[in-house]
C-alpha positions in Angstrom: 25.7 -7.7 -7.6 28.0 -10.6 -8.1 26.9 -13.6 -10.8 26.0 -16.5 -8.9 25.7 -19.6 -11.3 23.6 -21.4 -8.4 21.2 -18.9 -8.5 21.3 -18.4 -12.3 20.7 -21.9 -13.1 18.3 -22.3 -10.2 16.3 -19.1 -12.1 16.3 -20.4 -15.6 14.0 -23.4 -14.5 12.0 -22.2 -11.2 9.0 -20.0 -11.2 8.8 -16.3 -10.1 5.8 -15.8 -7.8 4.8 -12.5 -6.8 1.7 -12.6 -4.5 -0.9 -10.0 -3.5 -1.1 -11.1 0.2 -4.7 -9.7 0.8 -6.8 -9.4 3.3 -10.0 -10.3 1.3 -8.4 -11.9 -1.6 -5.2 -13.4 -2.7 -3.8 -13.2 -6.0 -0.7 -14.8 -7.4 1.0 -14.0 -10.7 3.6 -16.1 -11.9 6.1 -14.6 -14.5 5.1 -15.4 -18.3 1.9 -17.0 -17.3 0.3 -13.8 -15.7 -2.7 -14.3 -12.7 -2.8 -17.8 -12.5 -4.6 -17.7 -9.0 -7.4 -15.2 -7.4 -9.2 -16.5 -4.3 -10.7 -15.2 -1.2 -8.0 -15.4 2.2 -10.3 -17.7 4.1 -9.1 -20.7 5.7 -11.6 -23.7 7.6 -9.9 -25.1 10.2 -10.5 -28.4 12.6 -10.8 -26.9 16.1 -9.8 -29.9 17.9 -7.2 -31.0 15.2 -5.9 -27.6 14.0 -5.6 -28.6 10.9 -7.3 -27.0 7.4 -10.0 -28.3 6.0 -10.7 -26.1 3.1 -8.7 -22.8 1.6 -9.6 -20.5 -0.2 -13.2 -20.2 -2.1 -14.3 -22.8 -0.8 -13.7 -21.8 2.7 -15.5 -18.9 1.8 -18.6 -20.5 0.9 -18.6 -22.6 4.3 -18.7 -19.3 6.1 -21.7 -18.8 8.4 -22.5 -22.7 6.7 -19.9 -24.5 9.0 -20.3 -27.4 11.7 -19.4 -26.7 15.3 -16.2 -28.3 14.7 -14.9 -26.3 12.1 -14.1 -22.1 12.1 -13.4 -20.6 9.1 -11.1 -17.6 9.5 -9.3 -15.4 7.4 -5.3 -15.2 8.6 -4.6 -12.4 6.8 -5.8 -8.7 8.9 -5.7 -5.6 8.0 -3.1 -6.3 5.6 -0.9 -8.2 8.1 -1.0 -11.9 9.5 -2.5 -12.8 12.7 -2.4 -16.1 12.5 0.8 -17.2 11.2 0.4 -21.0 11.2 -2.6 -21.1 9.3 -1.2 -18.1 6.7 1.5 -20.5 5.9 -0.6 -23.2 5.0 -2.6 -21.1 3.0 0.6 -19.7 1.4 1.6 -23.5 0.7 -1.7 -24.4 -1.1 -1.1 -21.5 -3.1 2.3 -22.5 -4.3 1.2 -25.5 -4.2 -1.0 -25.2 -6.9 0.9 -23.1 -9.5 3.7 -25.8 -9.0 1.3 -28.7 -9.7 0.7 -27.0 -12.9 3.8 -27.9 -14.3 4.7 -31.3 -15.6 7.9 -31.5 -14.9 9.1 -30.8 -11.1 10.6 -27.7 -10.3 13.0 -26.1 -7.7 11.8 -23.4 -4.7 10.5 -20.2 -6.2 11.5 -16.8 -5.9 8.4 -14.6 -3.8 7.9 -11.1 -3.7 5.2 -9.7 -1.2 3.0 -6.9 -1.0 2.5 -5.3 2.3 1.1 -2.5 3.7 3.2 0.8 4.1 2.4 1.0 7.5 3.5 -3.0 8.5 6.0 -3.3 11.6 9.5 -4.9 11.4 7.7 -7.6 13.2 4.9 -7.7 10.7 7.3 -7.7 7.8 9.6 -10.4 9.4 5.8 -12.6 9.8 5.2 -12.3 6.3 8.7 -13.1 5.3 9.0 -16.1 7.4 5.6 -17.1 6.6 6.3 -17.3 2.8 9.7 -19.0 3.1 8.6 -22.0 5.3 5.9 -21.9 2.8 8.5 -23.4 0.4 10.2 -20.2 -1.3 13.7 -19.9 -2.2 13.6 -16.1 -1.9 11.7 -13.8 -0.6 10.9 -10.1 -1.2 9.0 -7.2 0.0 7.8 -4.6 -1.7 5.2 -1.7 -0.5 2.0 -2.1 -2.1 1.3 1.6 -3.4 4.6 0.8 -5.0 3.7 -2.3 -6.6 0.2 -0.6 -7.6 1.6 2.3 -9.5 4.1 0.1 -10.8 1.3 -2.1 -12.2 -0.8 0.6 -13.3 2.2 1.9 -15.4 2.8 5.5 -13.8 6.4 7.0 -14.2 7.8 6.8 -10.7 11.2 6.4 -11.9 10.7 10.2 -13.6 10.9 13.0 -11.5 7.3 14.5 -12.3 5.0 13.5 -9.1 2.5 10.4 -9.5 -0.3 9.9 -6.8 -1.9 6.5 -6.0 -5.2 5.5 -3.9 -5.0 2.1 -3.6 -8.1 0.3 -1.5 -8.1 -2.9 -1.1 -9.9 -5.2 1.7 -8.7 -4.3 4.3 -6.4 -1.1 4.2 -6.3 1.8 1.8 -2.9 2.7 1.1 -2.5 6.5 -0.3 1.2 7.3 -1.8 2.7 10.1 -3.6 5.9 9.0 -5.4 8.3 10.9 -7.3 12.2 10.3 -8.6 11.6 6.7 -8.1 10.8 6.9 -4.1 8.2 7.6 -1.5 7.6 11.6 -1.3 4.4 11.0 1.5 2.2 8.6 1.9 -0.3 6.9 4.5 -1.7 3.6 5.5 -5.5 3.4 6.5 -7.0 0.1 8.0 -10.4 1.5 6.9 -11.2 -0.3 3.7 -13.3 -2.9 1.3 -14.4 -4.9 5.0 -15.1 -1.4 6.6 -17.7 -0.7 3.8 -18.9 -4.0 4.7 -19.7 -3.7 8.5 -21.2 -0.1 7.4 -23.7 -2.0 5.3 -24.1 -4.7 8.2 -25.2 -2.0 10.7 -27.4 0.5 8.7 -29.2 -2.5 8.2 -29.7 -3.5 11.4 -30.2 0.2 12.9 -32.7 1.2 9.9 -34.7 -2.2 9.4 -33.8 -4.4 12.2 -32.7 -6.8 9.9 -29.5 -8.7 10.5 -27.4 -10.0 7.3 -24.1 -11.2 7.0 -20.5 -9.6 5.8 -20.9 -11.8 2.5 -24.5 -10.1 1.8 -23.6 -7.0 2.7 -20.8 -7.2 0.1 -23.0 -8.2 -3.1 -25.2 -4.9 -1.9 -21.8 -3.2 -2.0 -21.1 -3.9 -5.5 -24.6 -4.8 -6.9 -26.1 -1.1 -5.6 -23.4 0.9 -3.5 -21.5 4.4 -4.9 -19.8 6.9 -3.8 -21.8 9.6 -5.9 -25.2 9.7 -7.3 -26.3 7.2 -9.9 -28.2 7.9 -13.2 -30.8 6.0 -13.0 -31.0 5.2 -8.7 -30.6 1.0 -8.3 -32.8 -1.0 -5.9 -31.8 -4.4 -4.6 -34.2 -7.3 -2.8 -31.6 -8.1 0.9 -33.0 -11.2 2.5 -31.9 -11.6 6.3 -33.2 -12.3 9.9 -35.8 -9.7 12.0 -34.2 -9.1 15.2 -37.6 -8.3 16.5 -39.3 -11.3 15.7 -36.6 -13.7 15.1 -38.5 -14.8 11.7 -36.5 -14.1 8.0 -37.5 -11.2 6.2 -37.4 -9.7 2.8 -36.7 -6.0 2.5 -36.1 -3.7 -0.5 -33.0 -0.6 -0.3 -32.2 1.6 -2.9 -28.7 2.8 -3.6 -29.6 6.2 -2.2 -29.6 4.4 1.0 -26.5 2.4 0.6 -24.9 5.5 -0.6 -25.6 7.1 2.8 -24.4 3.6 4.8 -21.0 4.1 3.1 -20.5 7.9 3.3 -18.8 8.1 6.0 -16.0 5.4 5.6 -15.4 7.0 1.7 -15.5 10.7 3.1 -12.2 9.2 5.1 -10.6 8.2 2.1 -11.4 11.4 0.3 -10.2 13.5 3.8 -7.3 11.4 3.5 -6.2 12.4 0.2 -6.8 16.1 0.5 -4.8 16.1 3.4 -1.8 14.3 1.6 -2.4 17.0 -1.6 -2.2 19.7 1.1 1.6 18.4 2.2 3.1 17.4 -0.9 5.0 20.0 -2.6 3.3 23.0 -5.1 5.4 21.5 -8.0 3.9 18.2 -7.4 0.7 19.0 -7.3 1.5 21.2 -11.0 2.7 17.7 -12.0 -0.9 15.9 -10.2 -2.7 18.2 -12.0 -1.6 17.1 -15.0 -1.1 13.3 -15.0 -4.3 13.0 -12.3 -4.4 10.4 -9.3 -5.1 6.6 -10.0 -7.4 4.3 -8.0 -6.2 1.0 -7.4 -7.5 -2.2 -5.6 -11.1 -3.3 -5.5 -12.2 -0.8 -3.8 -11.8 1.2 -7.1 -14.6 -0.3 -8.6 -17.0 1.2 -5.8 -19.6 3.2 -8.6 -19.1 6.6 -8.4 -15.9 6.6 -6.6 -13.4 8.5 -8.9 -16.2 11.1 -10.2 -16.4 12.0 -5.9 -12.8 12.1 -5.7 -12.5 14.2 -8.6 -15.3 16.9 -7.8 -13.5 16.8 -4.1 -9.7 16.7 -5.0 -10.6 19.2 -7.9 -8.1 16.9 -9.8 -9.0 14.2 -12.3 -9.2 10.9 -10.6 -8.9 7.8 -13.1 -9.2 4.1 -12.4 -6.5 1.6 -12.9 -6.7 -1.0 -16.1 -7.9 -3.8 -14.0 -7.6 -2.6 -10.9 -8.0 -5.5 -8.5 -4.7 -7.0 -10.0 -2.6 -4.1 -9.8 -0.6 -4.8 -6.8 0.3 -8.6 -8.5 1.4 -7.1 -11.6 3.4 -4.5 -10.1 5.3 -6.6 -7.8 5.6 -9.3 -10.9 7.5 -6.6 -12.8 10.6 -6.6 -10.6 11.5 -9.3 -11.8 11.6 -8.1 -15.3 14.7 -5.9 -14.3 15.5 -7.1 -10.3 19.2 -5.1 -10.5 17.0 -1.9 -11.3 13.8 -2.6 -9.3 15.8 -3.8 -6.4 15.7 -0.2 -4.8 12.2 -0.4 -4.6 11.8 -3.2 -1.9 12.1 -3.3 1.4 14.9 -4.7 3.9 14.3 -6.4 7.0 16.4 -5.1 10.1 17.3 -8.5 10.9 19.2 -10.1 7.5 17.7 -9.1 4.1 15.0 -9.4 1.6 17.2 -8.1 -1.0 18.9 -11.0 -2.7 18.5 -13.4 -5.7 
């Protein structure tokens, strides 16, 4: 790569920014200062005006609260953007904010993305464009079951196999990676929101009681597994009878929550036996000694790895802080860019890869 002094200068007083563009939440890490930012992808925006009203967790609170006039949406689906205008201006309070943290003005930082393994040209080219008229000076993309075995420090530059699970809100990206590239992998948009909506309608169907996505995520974590739990855990859910229209206060167990969620974590375990059954037999010699890592929120699920690892008949271990993984990853390029460049990913039309 040839020396630049622009650039070089430029890099000795910006900030490098790698973000974790999530569905349910955003982080950002900034280099030397480590996650400086972790809020929920929501957005409350003017109807008539178009214009945001609140980002972040405090959108997140106004949902289900807000006015007529307002809709609080989250721009960010599936791991991809669907509604670009208001991802930017989320992406520019983000920046924002790290940049108002330092006292002295600074110039355009260098991004690097996560993104899906599954994402379009088109949807790459979104995210791109989103986080340079967002105020970047670069940007980068990297695959996030990359970035997440990156982060949770497994050899992918060696040529033994490493396997990642990485579930986050709302895809679950499964990878096997070996000599420093992609050996198989696949992208599921069945994840943290599917849980969710599985919670949402047991609910309903069992009790008749309607609750919302935000309830039905503090059941999730407060009382939901993948396996059984020593001792069971029961939980008070407030919501609305359907029947008679009145509020209501009903008691689950985790037994029950455990059979809401069965079926959207017997796809994740489906999907990884199938991936173990296509990847090479010296791989899976290599698997079988280095195990397969859970990533993402969705690793905290209770129960989750002990299922995966009586299913897989491999020993499934979680991340060290798993919800950050994809951040810290992606952070790490920039520790070594000339030798971490191969790992991100080009656009058809110009390039990602630059400084």
């Amino acid at each position: 790569m040839a020396f630049n002094p622009i650039n070089w200068l430029l890099g000795l007083f910006s900030l490098d920014i790698a973000i974790d563009l999530g569905t349910a939440n955003t982080l950002v890490h900034v280099r030397g200062k480590g996650i400086v930012i972790n809020e929920p992808s929501w957005v409350a925006v003017d109807k008539k005006q178009r214009q945001p009203l609140s980002i972040g967790l405090e959108a997140k609170e106004m949902v289900g609260r807000a006015p007529a006039n307002v809709v609080v949406v989250r721009p960010i689906r599936d791991g991809v953007i669907s509604e670009f205008d208001v991802t930017r201006v989320m992406l520019e309070y983000f920046i924002g904010k790290v940049h108002e943290q330092s006292i002295v003005p600074l110039p355009r930082p260098r991004v690097i993305v996560g993104l899906p393994t599954g994402v379009t040209e088109v949807e790459k080219r979104a995210v791109y464009d989103a986080v340079m008229a967002a105020g970047a000076r670069t940007a980068m993309l990297i695959e996030e079951p990359i970035a997440a075995a990156i982060g949770a420090g497994l050899p992918i530059g060696e040529v033994r196999g490493s396997m990642v699970i990485d579930i986050g809100g709302g895809t679950t990206e499964v990878a096997v990676l070996s000599t420093g590239g992609v050996v198989a992998s696949r992208s599921l948009r069945l994840a943290g929101d599917e849980m969710d909506h599985d919670v949402v309608q047991y609910l309903r169907n069992k009790y008749n009681l309607l609750v919302g996505t935000g309830i039905a995520e503090q059941i999730k974590w407060q009382i939901g597994s993948a396996a059984p739990l020593r001792p069971e855990k029961t939980m008070e859910v407030r919501g609305r009878n359907l029947v008679t229209g009145l509020p209501e206060t009903i008691e689950v167990s985790s037994i029950e929550i455990r059979e809401a969620l069965s079926s959207s974590v017997q796809v994740v375990v489906n999907t990884a036996r199938d991936m173990i059954d296509e990847i090479p037999p010296e791989i899976v010699a290599d698997l079988m000694d280095i195990g397969i890592c859970l990533a993402g929120g969705g690793a905290l699920l209770q129960g989750l790895a002990d299922r995966l690892t009586d299913e897989l008949k491999l020993r499934v271990w979680v991340a060290e802080d798993p919800l950050t993984c994809v951040a810290r990853g992606a952070a790490t390029v920039f520790e070594d860019l000339e030798n971490f460049q191969r790992y991100l990913t080009g656009l058809e039309r110009g390039s990602t890869r630059h400084i």
